[in-house]
N, C-alpha and C positions, 0 to 999 in steps of 0.2 A: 692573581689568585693562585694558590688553588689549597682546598682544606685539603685533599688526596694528597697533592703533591707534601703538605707540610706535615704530614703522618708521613711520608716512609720517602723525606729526604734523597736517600741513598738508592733509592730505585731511579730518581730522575739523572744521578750521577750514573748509576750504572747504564743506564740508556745512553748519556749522552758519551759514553766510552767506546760503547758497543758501534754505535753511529759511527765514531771517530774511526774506529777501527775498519769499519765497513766500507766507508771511503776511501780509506785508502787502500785496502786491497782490491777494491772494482777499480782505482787509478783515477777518482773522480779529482778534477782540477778547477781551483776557482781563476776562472777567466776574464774575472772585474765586474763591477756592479752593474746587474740587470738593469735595464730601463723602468722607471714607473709605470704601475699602471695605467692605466690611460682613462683614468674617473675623471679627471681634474678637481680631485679632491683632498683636501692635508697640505694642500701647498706653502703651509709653514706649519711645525708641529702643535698638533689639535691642543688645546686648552680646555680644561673644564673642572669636573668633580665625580669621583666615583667610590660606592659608599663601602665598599670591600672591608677598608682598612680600617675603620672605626667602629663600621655596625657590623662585619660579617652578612649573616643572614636575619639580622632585625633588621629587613628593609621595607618599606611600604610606601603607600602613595603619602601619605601625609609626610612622611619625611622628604621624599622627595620634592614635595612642592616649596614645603617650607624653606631648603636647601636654596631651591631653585631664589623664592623670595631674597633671599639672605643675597644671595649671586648680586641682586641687582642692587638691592639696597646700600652693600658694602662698595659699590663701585666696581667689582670684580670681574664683573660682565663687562662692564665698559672699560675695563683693563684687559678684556681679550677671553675671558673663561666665557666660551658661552656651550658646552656640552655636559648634561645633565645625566650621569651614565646609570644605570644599573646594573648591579653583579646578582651573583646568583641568587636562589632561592624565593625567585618571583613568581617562580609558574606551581600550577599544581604538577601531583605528584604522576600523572597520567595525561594521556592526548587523551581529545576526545572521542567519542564513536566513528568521525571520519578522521581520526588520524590528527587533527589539528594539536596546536600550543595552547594549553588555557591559562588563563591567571591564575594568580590564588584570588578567589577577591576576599576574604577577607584581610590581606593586604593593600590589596588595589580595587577596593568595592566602583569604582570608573573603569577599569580596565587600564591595561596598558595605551589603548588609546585614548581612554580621558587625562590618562597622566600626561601623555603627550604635545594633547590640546592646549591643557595649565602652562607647560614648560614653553611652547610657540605662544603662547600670549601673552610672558615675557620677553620673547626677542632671544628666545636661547631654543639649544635642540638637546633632542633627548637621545640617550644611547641605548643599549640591551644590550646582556649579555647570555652568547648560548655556548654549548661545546661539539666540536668535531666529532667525538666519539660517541658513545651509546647512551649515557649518560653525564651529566655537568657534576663537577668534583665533588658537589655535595648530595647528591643522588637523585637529579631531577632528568626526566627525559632530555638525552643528547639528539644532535640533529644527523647524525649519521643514517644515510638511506632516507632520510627527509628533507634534505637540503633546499628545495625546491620550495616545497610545502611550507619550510617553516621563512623564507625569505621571504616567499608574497602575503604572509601575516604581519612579519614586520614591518614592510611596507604599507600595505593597509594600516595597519595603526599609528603611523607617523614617525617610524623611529628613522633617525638620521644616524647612526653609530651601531656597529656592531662590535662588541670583544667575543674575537673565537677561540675557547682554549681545548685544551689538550689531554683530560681526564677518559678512563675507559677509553681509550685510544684503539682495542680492538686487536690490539698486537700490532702495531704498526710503528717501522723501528727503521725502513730504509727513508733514504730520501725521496727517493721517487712516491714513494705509499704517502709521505707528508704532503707532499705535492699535490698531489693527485687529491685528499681527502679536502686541503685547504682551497684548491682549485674550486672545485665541486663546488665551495659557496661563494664561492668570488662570481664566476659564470650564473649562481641562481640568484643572486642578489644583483650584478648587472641587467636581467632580465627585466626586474621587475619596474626599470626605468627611473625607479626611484633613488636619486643620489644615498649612496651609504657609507660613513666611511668605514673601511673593514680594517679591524685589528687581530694579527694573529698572535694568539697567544700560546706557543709551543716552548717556549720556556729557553729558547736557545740550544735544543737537544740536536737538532739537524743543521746548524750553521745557518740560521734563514736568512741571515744577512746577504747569504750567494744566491738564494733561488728567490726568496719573498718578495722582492720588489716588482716584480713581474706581477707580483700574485695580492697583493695587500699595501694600504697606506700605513701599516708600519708594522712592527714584529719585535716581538718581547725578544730581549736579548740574553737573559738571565734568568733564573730562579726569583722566587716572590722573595719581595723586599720583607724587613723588618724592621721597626720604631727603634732602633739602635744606632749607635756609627759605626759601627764595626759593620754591620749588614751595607750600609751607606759607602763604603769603602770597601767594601767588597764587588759591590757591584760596579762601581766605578772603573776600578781596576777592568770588569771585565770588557764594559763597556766604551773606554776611551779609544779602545784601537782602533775602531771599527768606524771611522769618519770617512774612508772611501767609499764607505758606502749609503751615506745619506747625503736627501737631496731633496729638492717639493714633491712632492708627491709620497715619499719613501725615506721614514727614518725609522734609525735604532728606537727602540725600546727599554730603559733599562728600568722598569716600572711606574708604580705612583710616588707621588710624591706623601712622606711621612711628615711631611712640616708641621706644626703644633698636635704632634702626637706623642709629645713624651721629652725628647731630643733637648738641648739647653739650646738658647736664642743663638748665640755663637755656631752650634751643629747646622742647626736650622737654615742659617744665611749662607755656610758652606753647601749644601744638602742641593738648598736652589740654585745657588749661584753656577754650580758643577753642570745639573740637567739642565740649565740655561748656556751655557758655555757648548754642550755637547749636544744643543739642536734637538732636546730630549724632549717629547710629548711634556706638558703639563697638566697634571692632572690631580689634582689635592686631592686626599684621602684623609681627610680628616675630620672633625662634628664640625663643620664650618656656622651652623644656626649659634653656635655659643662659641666660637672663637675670641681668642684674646686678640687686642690690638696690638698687640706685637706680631700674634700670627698672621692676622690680617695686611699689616703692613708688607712683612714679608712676601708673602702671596702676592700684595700688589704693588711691590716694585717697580713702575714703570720702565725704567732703565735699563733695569736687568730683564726685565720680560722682551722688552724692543731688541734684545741680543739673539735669547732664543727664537725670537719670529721675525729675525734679517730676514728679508727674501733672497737675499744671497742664498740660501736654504745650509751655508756651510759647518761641518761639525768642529769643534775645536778641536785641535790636535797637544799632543803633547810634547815641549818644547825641550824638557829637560825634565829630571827626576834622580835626584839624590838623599838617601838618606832619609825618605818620610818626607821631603821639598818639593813640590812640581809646583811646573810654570806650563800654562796652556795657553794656548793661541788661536784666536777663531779671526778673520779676513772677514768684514762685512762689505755691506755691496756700495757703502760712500766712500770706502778707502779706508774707514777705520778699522783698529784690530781690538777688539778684546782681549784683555788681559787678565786671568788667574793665578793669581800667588795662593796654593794650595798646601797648610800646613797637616800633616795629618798625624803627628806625634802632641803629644799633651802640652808641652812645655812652648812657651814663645819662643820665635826663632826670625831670625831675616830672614828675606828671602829675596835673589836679586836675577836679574836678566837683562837686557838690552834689546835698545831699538833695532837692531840688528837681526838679532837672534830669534824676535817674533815675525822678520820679514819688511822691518820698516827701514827705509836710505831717503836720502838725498833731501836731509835737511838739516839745518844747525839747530835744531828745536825741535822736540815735539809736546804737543800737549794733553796730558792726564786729568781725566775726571774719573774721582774715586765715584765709582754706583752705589755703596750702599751712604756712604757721608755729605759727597754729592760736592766734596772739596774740586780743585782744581788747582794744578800746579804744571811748573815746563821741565824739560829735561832735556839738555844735549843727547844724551842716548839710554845713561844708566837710567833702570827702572829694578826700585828696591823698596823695601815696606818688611815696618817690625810686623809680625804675622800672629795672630794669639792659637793657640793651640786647639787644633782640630776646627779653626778657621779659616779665611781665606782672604784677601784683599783684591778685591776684580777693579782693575780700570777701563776707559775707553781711551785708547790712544790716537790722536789725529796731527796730519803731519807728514810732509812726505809721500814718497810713494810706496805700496803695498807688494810686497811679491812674496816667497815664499814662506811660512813661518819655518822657522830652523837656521835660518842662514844659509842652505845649500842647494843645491843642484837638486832634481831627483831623476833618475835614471833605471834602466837594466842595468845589470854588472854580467856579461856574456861571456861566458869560460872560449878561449881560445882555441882549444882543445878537442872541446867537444860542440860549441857551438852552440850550447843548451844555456838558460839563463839562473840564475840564482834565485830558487826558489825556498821561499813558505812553505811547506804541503799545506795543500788544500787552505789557506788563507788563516791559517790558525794563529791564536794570539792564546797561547796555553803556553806556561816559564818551560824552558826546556825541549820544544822540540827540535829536533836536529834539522839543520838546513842541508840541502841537496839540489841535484842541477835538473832543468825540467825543458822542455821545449818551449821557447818562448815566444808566450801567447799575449803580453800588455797587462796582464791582471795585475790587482794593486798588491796582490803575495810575489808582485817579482819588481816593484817600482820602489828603490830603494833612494833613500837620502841621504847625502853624505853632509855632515851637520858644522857647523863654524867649530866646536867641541869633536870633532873626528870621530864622532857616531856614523855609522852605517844603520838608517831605521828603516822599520816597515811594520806597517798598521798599529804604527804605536808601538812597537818595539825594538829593544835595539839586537845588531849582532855583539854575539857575545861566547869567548874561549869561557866554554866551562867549569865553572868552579875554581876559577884563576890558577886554573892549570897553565905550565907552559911547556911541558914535554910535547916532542911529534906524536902525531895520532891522536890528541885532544879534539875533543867533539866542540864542532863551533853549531851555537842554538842560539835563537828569542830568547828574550830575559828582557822584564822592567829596563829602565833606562835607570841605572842608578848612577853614573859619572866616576866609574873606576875606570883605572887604563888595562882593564881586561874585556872592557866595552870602546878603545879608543884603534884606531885600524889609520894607518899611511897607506893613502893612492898613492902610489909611484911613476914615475912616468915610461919605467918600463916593464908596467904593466902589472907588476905584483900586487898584493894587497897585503902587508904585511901588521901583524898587532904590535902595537905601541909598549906591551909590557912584555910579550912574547920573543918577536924581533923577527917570530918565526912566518909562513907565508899560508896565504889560504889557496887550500890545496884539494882536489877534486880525487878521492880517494880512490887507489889504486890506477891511476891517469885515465880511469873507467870515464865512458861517453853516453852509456844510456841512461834513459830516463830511473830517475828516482838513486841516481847515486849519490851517498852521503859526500858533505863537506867537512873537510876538517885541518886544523895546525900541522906544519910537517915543516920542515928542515927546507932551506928555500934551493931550490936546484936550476931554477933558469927553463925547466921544463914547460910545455904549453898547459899543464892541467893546472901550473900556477899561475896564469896569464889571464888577464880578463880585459875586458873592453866597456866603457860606460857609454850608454846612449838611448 
């Protein structure tokens, strides 16, 4: 959601800049992913329907049910959808004389707990949705300063899900105030003993992939999606980095799913293929009561759905990226790897990688079955596929053993120097921001991969000299992985790090030792601020 949020765009950017900024002048460091909450709930990403994206605020109980019916009839529920969610515009426009949440009924002439009732006597659970702030983005009482009150009604009415977003926010813009507000109903919804799962929905404006996992079974990672690819690919981007930090209990967020909302079949089968690949909630957002059999199939994909819901809980990562070409890689928990050949340019194109290069050895074979054709072929090592445009070819590879996807090591890189380790600021996966040295704390913004391809990555991104600049004093930053040699860096064995198209060395600016000093290309001089250590 949010209608607020999709009027004025640029307020959500401007906040989340403000954020950005505000971090880093308090010195806030991500330290590696919080532990799950301790609901034991989401322990693979929730599955269901929520009616946001197709109806808005035409929502009521009859569609809900209907919905619900359609869930079971189609097989969809027994392919894993069993949460039946609602978004906004179900309550009336005021609480009542004690302060309570009321329906609208003539929406929901049962109540939200007769709707609830219907949804558990198919074997499915029902969701709701309220907001943090004073009011929900379309102007219905928010749960702020009620938190309490408005959890042991959802309770009482049987809801199993909560989406909590971010509208009338109240002016709340640090991290600690997001904290604190999203806290507030995690603690009044544990209260009420009734299992719930809680989704935060802040839009990605505070980094909640650092703090949310403590606090919620999962967190919007992004802006509200759109029935487009271009929106679909945007959000992608934002959200592939960010696989150190999910896990059961605690995944990324990168919205609903758009599938038979407009998109052509080819978009479609990427669109899924991608939030199944990256451990993403599923959650259709579309008329499912009058769905096409194509959308349908899609949706229940077995193959590809048993990807998304490994109990391995792992996000796929990404393996390589050139040119509009990515190849992702997810580790499941019998040894196999999924495979993603993701074209995201129009025209058909190969696309190739190796057993190697997703993490797979120590065999003369391995074997591929295509998910969506359901083909099955072997392979020494090479794994390649014509790819049609803005589609994708996912395999499951078995075979061998499984270790890192990428080919390499991952490690610190520890400036010798200063003793401080090679950091991210604050975990960010934004093109361009400059890397520097930080005390080293384990966080995955300083666990770098050195890749069979001479990348140096982190949270999905690689290091990268600027603008393929190669003068001294070039700013080395995060950038996409696109497979130029102003992305390719030589370990040395005495200790440099030197770029492949540069020659020149990575260099700890001004041979400076405290915290928050830039890295950058300089002239190699055998000095310690050029010298680093992996481990």
């Amino acid at each position: 959601m949010r209608v607020q949020q999709r009027l004025w765009p640029a307020r959500a950017v401007a906040l989340l800049l403000a954020a950005g900024a505000a971090l880093w002048f308090i010195g806030v460091r991500t330290a590696g992913p919080a532990q799950a909450l301790a609901n034991n709930l989401a322990l693979t990403p929730p599955m269901g329907w929520n009616d946001w994206n197709a109806y808005g605020c035409n929502v009521s109980e009859a569609l809900v049910k209907q919905t619900a019916d359609k869930l079971v009839s189609s097989g969809l529920a027994a392919a894993g959808y069993q949460y039946v969610n609602i978004d906004d515009c179900w309550m009336q426009h005021s609480r009542d004389a004690s302060g309570n949440l009321q329906p609208d009924y003539a929406k929901f002439p049962d109540g939200i707990s007769g709707t609830a009732a219907y949804v558990h006597s198919k074997g499915l659970k029902l969701g709701i949705y309220e907001d943090a702030g004073t009011q929900t983005c379309a102007g219905y009482p928010g749960s702020l300063g009620h938190e309490t009150q408005d959890a042991r009604s959802f309770a009482a009415w049987g809801v199993d899900y909560l989406k909590y977003d971010n509208c009338f926010n109240n002016g709340s813009s640090t991290t600690q105030q997001y904290i604190a507000r999203y806290s507030a109903m995690r603690d009044a919804l544990a209260a009420t003993g009734r299992p719930i799962v809680y989704s935060i929905c802040e839009w990605g404006v505070n980094a909640p992939w650092t703090w949310a996992p403590g606090v919620g079974n999962l967190w919007r990672t992004t802006g509200d999606i759109q029935a487009n690819f271009g929106s679909v690919l945007n959000i992608f981007h934002q959200n592939v980095g960010l696989a150190a930090y999910a896990g059961p209990g605690q995944w990324n967020d990168p919205d609903m799913l758009e599938v038979g909302n407009g998109m052509s079949a080819t978009e479609d089968r990427a669109h899924f293929s991608l939030w199944a690949e990256m451990a993403a909630p599923l959650l259709a957002g579309n008329n499912l009561v009058n769905a096409s059999s194509t959308t349908l199939s899609i949706l229940g994909n077995k193959a590809v759905i048993a990807v998304d819901q490994d109990p391995a809980g792992k996000q796929g990562r990404m393996v390589s990226s050139s040119g509009g070409l990515d190849v992702l890689a997810k580790p499941l928990a019998n040894g196999d790897v999924s495979v993603v050949l993701f074209n995201e340019n129009t025209a058909t194109a190969t696309i190739s990688t190796t057993a190697a290069a997703i993490g797979k050895s120590g065999a003369s074979s391995y074997s591929l079955t295509d998910l969506w054709s359901g083909a099955t072929s072997t392979t020494s090592g090479a794994i390649t596929a014509s790819v049609p445009g803005h589609g994708v070819v996912m395999y499951r590879v078995a075979g061998g053993t499984t270790g890192n996807p990428g080919g390499g090591s991952t490690t610190t890189i520890r400036g010798t120097g200063s003793g401080r380790c090679l950091d991210d600021p604050n975990g960010s996966t934004t093109n361009g921001v400059q890397l520097v040295i930080w005390d080293c704390n384990g966080g995955t913004n300083q666990q770098w991969t050195f890749t069979a391809s001479k990348q140096l990555q982190v949270l999905g991104k690689c290091l990268d000299a600027y603008n393929n600049q190669t003068s001294p004093g070039t700013k080395v930053e995060i950038w996409d992985c696109n497979g130029q040699t102003n992305q390719q860096w030589n370990v040395n064995a005495d200790g440099t790090i030197t770029g492949v198209q540069s020659g020149l060395c990575l260099d700890v600016s001004g041979a400076g030792t405290a915290n928050n000093t830039p890295v950058q290309l300089w002239t190699c001089t055998g000095a310690t601020n050029q010298r680093w250590t992996r481990a």
